[in-house]
C-alpha positions as CSV (number, residue, x, y, z in Angstrom):
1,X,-20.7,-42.3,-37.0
2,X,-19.7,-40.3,-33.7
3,X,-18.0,-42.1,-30.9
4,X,-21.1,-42.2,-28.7
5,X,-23.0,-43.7,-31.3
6,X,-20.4,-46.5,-31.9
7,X,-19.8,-47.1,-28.3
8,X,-24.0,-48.0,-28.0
9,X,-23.3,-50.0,-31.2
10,X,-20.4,-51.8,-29.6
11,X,-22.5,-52.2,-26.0
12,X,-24.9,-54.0,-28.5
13,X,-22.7,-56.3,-30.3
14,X,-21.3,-57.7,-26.9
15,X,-24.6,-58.4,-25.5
16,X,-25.4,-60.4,-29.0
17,X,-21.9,-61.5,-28.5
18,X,-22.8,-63.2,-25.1
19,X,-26.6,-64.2,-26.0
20,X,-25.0,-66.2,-29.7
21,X,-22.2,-68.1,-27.1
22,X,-25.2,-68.8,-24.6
23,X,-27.2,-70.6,-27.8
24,X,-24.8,-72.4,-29.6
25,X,-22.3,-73.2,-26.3
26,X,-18.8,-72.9,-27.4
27,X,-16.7,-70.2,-28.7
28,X,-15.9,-71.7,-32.0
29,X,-19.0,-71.9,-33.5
30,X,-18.9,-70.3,-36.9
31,X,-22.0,-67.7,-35.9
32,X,-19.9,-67.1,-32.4
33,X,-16.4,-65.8,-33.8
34,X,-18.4,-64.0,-36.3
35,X,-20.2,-61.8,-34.1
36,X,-16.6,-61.6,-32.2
37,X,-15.4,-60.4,-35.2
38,X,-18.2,-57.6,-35.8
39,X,-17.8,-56.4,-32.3
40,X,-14.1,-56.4,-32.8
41,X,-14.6,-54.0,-36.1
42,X,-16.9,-51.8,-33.7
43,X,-14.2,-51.6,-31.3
44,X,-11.6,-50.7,-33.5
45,X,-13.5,-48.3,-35.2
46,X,-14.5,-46.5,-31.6
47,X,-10.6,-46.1,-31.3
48,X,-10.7,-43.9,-33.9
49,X,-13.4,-41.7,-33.7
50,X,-11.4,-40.9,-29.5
51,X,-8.4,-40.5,-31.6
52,X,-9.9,-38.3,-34.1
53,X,-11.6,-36.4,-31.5
């Protein structure tokens, strides 16, 4: 995947990231640090497609 595709994959996850905290109203809710954690894997993998390029 190319940076600017991850990048609108990670602008994705933190909106989901926001509306699962919204629904389920505290940050450690199982379904909350799970989507922290996917957009945290998007992040990181972002850093290394601007490293690569």
């Amino acid at each position: 995947m190319n940076s600017g595709m991850t990048l609108l994959c990670v602008e994705r996850a933190r909106k989901r990231l926001y509306q699962v905290q919204k629904k389920y109203g505290f940050l450690t809710h199982p379904k909350v640090i799970e989507q922290s954690r996917k957009l945290d894997n998007l992040l990181n993998q972002y850093q290394t497609c601007k490293l690569k390029s």
